[in-house]
N, CA, C and O of each residue as an XYZ file, in Angstrom:
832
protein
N      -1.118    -17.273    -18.475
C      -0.981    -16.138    -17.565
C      -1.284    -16.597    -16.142
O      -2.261    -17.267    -15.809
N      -0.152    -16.073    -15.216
C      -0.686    -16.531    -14.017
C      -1.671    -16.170    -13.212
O      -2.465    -16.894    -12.610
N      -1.537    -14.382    -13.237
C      -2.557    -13.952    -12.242
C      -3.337    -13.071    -13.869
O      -2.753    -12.572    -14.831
N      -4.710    -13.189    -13.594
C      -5.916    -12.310    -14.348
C      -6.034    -11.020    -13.408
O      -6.759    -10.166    -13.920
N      -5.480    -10.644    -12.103
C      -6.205     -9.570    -11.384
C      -4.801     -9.612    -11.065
O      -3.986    -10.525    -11.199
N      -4.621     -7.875    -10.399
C      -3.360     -7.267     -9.951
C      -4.049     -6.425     -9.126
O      -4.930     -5.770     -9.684
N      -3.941     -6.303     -8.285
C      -4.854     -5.551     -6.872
C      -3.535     -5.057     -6.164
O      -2.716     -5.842     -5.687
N      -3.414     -3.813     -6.141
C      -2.306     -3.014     -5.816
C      -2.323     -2.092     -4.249
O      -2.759     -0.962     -4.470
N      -2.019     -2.266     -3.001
C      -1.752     -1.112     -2.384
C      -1.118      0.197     -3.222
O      -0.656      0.324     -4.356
N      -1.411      1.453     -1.655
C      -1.362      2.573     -3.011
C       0.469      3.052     -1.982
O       1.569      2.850     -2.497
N       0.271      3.679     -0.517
C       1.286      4.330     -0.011
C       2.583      3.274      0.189
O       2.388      2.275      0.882
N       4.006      3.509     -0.461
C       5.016      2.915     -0.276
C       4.800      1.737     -1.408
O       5.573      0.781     -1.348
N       3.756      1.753     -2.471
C       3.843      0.739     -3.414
C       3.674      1.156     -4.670
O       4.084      0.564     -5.668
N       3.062      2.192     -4.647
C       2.471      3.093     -6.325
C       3.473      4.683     -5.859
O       4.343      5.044     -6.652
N       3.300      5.266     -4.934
C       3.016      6.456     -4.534
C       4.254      6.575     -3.131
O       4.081      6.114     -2.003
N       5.236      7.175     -3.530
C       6.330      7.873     -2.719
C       5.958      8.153     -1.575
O       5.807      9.320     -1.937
N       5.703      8.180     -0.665
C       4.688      8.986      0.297
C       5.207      8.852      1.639
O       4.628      9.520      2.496
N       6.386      7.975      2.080
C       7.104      8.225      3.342
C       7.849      9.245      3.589
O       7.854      9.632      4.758
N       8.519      9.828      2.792
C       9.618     10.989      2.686
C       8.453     11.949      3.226
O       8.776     12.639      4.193
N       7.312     12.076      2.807
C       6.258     13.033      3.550
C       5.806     12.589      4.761
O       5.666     13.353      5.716
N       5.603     11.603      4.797
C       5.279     10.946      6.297
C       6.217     11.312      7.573
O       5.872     11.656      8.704
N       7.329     11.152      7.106
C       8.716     11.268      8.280
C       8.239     12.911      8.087
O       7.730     13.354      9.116
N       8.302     13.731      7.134
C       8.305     14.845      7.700
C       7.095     15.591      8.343
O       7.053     16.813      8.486
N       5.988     14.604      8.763
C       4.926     15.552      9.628
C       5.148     14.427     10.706
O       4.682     14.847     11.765
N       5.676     13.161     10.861
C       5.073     12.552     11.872
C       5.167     13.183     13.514
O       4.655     12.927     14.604
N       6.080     14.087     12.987
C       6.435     14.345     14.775
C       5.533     15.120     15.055
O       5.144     15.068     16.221
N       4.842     16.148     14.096
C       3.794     17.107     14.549
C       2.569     16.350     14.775
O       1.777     16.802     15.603
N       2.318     15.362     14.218
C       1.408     14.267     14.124
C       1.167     13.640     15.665
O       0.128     13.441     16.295
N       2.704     13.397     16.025
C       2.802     13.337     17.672
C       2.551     13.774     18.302
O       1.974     13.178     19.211
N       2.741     15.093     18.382
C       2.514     16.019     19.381
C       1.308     16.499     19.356
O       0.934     16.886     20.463
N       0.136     16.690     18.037
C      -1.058     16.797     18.171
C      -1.724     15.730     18.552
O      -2.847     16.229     18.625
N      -1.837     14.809     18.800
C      -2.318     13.197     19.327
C      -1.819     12.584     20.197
O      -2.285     11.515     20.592
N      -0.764     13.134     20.677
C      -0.034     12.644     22.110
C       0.506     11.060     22.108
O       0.261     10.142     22.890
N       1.344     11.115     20.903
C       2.031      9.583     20.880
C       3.162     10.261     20.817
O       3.233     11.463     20.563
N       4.561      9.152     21.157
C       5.727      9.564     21.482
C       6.650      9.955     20.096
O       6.578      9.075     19.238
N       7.292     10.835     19.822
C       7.887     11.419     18.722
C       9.104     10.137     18.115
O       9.436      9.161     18.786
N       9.550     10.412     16.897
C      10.038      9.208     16.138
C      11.509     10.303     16.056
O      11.459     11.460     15.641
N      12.606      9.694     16.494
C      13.740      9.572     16.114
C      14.361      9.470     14.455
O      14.700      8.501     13.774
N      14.334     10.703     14.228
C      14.329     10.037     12.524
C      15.631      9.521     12.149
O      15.605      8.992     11.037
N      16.730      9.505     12.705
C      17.876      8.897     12.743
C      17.121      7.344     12.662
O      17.148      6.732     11.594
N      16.553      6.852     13.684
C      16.515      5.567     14.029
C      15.084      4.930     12.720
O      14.519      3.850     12.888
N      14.782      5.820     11.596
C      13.776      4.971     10.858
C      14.382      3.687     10.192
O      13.751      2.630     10.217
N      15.599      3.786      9.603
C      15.982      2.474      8.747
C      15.694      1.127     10.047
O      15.635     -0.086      9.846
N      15.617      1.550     10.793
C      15.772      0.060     11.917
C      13.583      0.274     12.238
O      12.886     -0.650     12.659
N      13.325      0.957     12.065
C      11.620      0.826     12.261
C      11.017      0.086     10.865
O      10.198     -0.832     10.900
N      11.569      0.650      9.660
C      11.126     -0.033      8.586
C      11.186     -1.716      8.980
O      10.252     -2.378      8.526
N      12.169     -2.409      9.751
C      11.988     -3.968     10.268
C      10.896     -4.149     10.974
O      10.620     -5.248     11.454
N      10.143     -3.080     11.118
C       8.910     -3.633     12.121
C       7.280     -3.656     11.429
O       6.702     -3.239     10.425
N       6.972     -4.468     12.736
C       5.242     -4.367     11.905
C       4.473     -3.288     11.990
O       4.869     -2.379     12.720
N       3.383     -3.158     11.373
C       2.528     -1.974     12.011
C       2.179     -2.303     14.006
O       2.196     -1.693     15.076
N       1.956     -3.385     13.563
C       1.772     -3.215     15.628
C       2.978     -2.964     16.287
O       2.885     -2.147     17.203
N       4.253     -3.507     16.047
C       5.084     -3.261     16.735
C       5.921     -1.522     16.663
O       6.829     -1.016     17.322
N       5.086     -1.043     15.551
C       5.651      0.856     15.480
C       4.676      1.090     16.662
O       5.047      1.553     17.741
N       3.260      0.696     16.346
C       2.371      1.328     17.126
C       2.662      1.104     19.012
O       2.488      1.938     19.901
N       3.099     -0.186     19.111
C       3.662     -0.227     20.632
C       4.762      0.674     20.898
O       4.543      1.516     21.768
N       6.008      0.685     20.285
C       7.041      1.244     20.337
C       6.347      2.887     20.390
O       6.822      3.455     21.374
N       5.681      3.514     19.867
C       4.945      4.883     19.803
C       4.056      5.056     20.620
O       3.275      5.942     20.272
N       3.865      4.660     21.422
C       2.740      4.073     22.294
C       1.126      4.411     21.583
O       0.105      4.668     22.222
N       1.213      4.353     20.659
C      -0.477      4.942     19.781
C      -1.354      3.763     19.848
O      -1.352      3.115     18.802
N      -2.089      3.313     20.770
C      -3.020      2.804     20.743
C      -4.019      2.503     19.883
O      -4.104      3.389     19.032
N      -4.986      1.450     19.699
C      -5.278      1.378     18.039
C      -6.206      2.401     18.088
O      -6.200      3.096     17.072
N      -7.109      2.761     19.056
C      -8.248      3.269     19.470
C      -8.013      4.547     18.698
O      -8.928      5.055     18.048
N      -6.409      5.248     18.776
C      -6.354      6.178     18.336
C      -5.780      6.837     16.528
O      -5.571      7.924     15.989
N      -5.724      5.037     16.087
C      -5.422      4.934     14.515
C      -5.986      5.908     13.763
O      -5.450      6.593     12.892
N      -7.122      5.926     14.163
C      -8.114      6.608     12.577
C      -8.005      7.806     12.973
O      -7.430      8.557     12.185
N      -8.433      8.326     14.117
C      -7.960      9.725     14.131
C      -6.102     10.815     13.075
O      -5.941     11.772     12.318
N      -5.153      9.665     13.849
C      -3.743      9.654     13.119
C      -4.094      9.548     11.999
O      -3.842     10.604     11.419
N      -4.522      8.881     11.393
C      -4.698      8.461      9.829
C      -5.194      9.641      9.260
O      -4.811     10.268      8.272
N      -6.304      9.878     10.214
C      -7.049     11.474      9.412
C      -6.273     12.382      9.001
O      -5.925     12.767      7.885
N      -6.009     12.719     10.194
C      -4.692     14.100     10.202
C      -3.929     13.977      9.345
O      -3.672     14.919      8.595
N      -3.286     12.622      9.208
C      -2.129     12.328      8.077
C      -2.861     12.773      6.473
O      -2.595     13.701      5.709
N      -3.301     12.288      6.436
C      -4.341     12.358      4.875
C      -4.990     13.695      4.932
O      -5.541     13.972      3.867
N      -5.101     14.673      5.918
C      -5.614     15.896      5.756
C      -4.199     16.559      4.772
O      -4.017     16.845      3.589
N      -3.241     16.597      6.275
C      -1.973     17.055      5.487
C      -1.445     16.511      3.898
O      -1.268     17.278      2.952
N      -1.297     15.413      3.865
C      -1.190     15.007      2.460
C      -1.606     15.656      1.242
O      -0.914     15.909      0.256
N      -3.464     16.016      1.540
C      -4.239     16.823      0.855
C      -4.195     18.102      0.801
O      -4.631     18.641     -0.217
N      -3.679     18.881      1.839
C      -2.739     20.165      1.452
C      -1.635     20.166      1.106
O      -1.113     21.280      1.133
N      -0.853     19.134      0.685
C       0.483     19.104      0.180
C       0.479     18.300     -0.600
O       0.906     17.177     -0.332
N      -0.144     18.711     -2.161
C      -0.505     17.560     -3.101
C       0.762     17.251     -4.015
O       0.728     16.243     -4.722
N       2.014     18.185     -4.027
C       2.566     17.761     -4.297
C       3.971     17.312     -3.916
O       4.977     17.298     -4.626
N       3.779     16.832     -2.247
C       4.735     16.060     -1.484
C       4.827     14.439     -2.048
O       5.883     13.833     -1.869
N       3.563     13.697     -2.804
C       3.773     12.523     -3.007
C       3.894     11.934     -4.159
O       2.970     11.286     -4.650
N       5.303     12.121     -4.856
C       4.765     11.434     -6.557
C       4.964     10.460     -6.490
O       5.682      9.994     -5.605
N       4.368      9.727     -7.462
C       4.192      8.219     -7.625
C       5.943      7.690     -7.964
O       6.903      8.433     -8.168
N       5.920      6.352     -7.937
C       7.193      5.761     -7.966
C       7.796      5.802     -9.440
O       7.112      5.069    -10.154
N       8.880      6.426    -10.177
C       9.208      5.937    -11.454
C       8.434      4.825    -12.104
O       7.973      3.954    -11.366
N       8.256      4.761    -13.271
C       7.345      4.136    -14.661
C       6.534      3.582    -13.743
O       6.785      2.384    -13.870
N       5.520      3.710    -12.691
C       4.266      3.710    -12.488
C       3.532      3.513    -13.837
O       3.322      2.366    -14.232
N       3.010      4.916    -14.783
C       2.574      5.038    -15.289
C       2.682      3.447    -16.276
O       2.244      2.317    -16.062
N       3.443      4.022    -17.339
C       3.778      2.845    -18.395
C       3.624      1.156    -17.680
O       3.277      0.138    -18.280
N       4.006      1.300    -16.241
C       3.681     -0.474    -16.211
C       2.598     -0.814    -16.244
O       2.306     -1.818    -16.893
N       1.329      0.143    -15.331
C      -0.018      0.211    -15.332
C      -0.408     -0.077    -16.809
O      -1.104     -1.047    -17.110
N      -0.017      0.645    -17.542
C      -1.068      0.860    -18.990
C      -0.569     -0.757    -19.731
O      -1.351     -1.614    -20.143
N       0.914     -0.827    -19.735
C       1.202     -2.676    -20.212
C       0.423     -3.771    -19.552
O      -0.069     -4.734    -20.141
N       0.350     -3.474    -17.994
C      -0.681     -4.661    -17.719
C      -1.987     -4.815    -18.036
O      -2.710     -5.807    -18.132
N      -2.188     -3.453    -18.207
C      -3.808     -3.273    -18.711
C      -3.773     -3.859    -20.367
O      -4.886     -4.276    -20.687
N      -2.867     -3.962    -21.338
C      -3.017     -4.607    -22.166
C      -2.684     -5.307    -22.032
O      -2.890     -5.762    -23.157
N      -2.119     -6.197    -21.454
C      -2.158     -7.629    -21.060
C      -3.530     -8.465    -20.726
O      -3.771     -9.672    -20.758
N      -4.189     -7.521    -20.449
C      -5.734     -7.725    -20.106
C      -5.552     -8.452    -18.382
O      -6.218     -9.283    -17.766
N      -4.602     -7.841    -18.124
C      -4.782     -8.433    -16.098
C      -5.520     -7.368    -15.839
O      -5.127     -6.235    -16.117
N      -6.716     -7.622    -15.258
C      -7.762     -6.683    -14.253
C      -7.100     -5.873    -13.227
O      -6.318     -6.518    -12.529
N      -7.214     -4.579    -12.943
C      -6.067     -3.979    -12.517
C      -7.037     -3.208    -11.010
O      -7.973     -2.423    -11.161
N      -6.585     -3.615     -9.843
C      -7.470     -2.898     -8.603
C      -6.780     -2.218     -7.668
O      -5.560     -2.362     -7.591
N      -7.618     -1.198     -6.639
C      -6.601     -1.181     -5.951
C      -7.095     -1.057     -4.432
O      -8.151     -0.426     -4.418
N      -6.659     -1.473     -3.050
C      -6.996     -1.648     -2.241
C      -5.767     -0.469     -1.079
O      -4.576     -0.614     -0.805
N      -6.654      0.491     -0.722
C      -5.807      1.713     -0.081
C      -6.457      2.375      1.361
O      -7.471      3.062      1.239
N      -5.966      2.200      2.510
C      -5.866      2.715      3.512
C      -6.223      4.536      3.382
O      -6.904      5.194      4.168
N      -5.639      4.941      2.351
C      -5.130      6.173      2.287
C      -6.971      7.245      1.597
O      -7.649      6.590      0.806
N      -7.432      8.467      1.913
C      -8.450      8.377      1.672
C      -8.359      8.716     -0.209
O      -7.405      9.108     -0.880
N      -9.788      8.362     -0.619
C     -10.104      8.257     -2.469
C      -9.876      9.337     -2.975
O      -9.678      9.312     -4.190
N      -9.816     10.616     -2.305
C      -9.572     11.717     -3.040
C      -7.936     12.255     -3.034
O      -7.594     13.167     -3.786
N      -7.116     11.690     -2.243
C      -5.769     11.619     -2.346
C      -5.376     10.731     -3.347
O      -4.806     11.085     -4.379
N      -5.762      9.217     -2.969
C      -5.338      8.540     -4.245
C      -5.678      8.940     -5.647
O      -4.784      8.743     -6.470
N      -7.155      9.630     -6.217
C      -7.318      9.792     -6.971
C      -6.195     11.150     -8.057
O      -5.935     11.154     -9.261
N      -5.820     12.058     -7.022
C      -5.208     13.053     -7.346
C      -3.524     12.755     -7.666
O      -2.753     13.182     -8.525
N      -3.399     11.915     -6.657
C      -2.068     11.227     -6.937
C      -1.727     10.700     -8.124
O      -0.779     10.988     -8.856
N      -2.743      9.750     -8.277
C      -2.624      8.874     -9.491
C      -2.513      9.278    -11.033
O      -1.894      8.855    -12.010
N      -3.699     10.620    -10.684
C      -4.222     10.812    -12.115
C      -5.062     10.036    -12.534
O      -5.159      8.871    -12.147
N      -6.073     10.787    -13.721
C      -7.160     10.350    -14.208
C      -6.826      9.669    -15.039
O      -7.862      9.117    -15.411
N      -5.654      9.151    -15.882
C      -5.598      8.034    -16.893
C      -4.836      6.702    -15.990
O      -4.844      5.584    -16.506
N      -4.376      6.853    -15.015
C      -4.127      5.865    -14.054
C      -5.405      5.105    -13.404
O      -5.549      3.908    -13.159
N      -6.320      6.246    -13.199
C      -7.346      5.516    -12.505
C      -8.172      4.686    -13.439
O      -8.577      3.583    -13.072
N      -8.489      5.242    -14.832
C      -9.026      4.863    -15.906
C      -8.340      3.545    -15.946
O      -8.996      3.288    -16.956
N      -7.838      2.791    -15.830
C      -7.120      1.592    -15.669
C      -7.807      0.687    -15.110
O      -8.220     -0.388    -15.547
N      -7.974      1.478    -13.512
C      -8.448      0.638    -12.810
C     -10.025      0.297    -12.719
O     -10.915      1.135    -12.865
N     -10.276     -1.475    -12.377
C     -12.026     -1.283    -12.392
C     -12.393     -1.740    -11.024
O     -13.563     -2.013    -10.757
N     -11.372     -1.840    -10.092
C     -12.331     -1.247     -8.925
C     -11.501     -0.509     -7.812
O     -10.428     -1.097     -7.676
N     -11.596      0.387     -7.111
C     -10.550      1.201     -6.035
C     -11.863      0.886     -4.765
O     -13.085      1.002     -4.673
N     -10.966      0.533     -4.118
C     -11.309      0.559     -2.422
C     -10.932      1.591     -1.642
O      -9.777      1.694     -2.054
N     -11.034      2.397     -0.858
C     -10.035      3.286     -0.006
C     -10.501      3.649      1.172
O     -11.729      3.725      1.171
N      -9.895      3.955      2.384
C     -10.381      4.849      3.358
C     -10.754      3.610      4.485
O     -11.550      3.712      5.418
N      -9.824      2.243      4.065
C     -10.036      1.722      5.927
C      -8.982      1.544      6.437
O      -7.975      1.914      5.833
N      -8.878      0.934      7.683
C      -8.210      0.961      8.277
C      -7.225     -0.141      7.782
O      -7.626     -1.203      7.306
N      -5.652      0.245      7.954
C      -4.575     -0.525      7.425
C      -4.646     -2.262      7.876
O      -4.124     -3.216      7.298
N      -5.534     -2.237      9.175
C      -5.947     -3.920      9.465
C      -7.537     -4.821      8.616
O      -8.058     -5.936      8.602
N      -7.762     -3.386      7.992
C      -9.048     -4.240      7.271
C      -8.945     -4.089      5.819
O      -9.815     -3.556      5.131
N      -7.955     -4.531      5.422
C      -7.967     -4.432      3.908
C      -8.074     -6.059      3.629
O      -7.433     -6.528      2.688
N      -8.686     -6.695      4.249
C      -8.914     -8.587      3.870
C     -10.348     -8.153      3.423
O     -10.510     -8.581      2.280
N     -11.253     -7.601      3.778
C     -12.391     -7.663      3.012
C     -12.912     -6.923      1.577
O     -13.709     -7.149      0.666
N     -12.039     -6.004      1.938
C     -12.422     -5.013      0.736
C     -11.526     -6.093     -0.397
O     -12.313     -6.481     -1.259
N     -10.062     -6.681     -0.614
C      -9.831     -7.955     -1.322
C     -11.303     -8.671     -1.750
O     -12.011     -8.545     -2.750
N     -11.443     -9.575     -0.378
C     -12.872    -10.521     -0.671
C     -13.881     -9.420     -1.550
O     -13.985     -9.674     -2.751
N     -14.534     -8.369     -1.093
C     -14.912     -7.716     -2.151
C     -14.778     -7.859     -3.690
O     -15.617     -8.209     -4.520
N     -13.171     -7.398     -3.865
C     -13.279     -7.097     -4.895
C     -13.059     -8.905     -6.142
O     -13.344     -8.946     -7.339
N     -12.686     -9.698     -5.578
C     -12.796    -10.904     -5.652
C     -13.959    -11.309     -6.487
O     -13.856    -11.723     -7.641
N     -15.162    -11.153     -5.779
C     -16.246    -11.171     -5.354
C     -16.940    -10.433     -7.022
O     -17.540    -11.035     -7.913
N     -16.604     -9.125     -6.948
C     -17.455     -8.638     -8.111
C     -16.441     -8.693     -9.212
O     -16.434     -7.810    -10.069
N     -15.831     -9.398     -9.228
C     -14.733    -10.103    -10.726
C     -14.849    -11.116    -11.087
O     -14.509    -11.572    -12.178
N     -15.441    -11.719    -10.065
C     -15.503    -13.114    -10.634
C     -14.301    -13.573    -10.548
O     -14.338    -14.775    -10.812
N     -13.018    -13.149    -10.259
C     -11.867    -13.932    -10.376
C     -11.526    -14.439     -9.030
O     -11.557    -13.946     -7.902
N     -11.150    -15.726     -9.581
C     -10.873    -16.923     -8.501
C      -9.937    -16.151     -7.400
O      -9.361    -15.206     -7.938
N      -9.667    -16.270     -6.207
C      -8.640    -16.215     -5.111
C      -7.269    -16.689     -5.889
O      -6.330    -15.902     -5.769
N      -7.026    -17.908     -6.695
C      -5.398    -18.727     -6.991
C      -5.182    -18.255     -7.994
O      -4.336    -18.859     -8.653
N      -5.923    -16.703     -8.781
C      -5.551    -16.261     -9.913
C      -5.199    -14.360     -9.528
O      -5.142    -13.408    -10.306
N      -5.022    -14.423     -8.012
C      -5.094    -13.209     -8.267
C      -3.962    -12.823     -6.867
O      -3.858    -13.573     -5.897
N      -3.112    -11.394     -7.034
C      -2.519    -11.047     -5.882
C      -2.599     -9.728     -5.680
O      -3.226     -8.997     -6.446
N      -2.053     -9.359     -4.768
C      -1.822     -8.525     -4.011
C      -0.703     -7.786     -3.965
O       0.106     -8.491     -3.363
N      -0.181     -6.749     -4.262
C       1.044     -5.848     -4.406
C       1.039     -5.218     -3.046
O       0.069     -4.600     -2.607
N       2.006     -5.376     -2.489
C       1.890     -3.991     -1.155
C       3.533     -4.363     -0.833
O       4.339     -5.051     -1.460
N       3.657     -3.499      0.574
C       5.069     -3.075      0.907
C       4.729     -3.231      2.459
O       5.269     -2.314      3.077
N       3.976     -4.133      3.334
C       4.142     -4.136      4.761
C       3.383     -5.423      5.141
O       2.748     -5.940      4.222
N       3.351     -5.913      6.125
C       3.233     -7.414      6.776
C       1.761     -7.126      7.079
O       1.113     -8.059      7.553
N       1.144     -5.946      6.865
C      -0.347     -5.776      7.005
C      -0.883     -6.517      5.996
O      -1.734     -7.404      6.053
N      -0.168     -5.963      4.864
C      -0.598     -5.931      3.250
C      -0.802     -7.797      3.087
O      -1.884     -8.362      2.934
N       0.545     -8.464      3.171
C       0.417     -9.718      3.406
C      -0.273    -10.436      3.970
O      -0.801    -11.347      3.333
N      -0.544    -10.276      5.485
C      -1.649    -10.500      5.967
C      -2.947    -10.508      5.556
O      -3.740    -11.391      5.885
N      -3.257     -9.438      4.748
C      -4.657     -9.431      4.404
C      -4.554    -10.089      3.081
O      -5.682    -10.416      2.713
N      -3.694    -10.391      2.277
C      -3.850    -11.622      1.019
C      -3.841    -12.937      1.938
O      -4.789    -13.660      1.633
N      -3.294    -13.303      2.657
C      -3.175    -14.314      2.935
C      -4.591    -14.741      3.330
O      -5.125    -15.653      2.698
N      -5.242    -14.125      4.356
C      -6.350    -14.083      4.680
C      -7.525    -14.919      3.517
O      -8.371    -15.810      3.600
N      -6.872    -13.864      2.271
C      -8.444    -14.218      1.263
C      -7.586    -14.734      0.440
O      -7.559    -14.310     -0.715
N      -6.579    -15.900      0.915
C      -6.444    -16.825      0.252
C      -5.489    -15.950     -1.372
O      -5.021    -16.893     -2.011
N      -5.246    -15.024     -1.864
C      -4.324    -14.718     -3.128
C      -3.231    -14.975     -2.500
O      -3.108    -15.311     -1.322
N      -2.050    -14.744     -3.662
C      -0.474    -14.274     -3.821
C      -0.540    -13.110     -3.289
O      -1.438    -12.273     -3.373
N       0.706    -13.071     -2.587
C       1.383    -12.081     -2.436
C       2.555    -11.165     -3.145
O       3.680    -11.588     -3.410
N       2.307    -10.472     -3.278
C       3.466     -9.526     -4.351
C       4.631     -8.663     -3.289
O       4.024     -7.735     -2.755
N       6.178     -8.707     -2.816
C       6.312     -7.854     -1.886
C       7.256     -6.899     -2.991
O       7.871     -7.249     -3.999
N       7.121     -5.777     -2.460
C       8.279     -4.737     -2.862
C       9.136     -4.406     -2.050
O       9.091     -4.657     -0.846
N      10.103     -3.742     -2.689
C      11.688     -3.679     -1.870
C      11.217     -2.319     -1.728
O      11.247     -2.135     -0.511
N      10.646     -0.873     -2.485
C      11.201      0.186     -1.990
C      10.062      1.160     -1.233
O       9.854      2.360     -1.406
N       9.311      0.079     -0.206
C       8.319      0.745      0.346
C       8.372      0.766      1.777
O       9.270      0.020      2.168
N       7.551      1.523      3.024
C       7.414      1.418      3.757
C       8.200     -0.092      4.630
O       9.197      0.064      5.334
N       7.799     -0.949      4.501
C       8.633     -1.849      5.350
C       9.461     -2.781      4.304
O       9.276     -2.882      3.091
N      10.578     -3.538      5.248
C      12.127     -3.459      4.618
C      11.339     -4.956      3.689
O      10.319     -5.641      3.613
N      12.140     -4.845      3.365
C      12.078     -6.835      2.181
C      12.269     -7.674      3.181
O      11.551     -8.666      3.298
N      13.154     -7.427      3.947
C      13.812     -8.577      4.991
C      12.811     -8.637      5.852
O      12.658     -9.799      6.228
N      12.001     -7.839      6.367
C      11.048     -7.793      7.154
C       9.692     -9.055      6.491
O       9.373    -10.122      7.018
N       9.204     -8.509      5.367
C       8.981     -8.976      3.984
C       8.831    -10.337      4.219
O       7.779    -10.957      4.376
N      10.420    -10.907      4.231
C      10.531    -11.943      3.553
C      10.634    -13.362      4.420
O      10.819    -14.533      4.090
N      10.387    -12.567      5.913
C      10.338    -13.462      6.941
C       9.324    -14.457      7.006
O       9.477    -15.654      7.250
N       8.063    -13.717      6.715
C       6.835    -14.381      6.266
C       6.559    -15.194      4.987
O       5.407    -15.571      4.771
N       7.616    -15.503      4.075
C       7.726    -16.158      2.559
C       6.605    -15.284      1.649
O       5.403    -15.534      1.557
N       7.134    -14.500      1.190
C       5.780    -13.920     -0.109
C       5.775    -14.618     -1.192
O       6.727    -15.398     -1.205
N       4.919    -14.698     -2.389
C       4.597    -15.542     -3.402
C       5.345    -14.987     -4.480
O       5.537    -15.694     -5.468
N       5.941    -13.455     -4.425
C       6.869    -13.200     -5.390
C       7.417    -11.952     -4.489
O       6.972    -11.661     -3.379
N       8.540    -11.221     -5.224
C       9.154    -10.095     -5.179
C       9.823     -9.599     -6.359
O      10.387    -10.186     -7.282
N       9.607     -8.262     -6.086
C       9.889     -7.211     -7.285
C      10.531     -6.174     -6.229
O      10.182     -5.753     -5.126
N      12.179     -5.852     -7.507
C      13.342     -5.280     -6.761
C      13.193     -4.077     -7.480
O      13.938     -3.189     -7.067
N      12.104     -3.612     -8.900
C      12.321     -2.642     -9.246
C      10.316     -2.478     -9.721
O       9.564     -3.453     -9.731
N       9.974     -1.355     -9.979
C       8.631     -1.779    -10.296
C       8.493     -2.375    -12.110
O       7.528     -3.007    -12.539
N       9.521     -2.031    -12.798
C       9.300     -2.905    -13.838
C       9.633     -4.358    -13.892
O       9.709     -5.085    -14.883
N       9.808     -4.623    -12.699
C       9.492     -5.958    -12.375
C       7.894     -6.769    -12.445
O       7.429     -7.904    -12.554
N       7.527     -5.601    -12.327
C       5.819     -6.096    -12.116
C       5.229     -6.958    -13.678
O       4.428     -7.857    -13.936
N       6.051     -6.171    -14.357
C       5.813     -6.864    -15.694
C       5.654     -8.793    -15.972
O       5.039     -9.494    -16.775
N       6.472     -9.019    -14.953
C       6.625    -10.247    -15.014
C       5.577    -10.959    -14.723
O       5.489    -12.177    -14.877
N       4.656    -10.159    -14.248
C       3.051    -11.253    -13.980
C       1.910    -11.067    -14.649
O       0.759    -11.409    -14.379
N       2.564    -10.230    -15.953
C       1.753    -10.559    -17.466
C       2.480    -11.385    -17.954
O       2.350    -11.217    -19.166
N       3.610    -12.686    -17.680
C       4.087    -13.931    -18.591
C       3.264    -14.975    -18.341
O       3.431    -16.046    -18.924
């Protein structure tokens, strides 16, 4: 087996959650005073990084967590704007008998993910991180590293944006990219990831 640990982002990798995003971001704008998003023009933003939306929007980082809040407030009154991605479920429970350690590392706050997921999804997992900022998910990794005991060259990272990558790279795992999340593959793939998955029962492939 290659990887013993599967450490998963949650928004645009488990959990549908842009189709809701595009539809508050503009109010999101206008309560926080960053410049409104063209929703015509998203397929060409998905090519970008998180810093380069945030320049293009002019949102300053200073003013991230605030945005983030608001976003995840709304989310949490609209619990059921975000379902998880097709066979979510069933791939989770196969890797878990595979015996790969199953984690998850999320920007998004614990009581959204938890509701999202469901309680036999979470039951899966043995450790959830949540609630920092989309540039500090390298430690909460080292964290969870850390209380597994599993090596860095046995373990990756699932996500859908050049953040996500970034912060495996950082603590030294694989990278896992997906095609149907938040940022494009091509974007993705500029940076070389350690694998890709075009469908999520692809994921299966890192219990061989």
């Amino acid at each position: 087996m290659k990887y013993r640990l599967a450490i998963f982002d949650f928004d645009g990798t488990l959990a549908d959650s842009l189709p809701f995003l595009l539809s508050v971001i503009n109010r999101l704008a206008e309560r926080h005073a960053f410049k409104p998003i063209d929703l015509d023009a998203v397929p060409a933003f998905r090519h970008c990084s998180a810093r380069e939306m945030m320049r293009h929007l002019d949102l300053p980082a200073w003013k991230l967590p605030v945005v983030a809040q608001s976003f995840m407030a709304l989310m949490q009154q609209n619990p059921q704007a975000t379902p998880l991605f097709a066979n979510v479920d069933a791939v989770l429970q196969q890797l878990a008998q595979a015996e790969i350690r199953l984690a998850l590392v999320s920007s998004n706050a614990r009581d959204n993910v938890e509701r999202i997921l469901g309680a036999a999804n979470i039951g899966l997992l043995s450790h959830l991180e949540c609630g920092m900022s989309i540039f500090g998910k390298a430690c909460r990794i080292r964290k969870i590293l850390r209380q597994t005991s599993v090596p860095a060259s046995e373990a990756i990272y699932i996500g859908d944006q050049i953040t996500d990558l970034e912060a495996a790279r950082q603590e030294g795992v694989a990278f896992g990219a997906v095609t149907w999340g938040y940022g494009s593959i091509e974007s993705l793939r500029q940076h070389a990831p350690d694998e890709e998955f075009a469908q999520f029962t692809d994921l299966l492939r890192i219990a061989d």
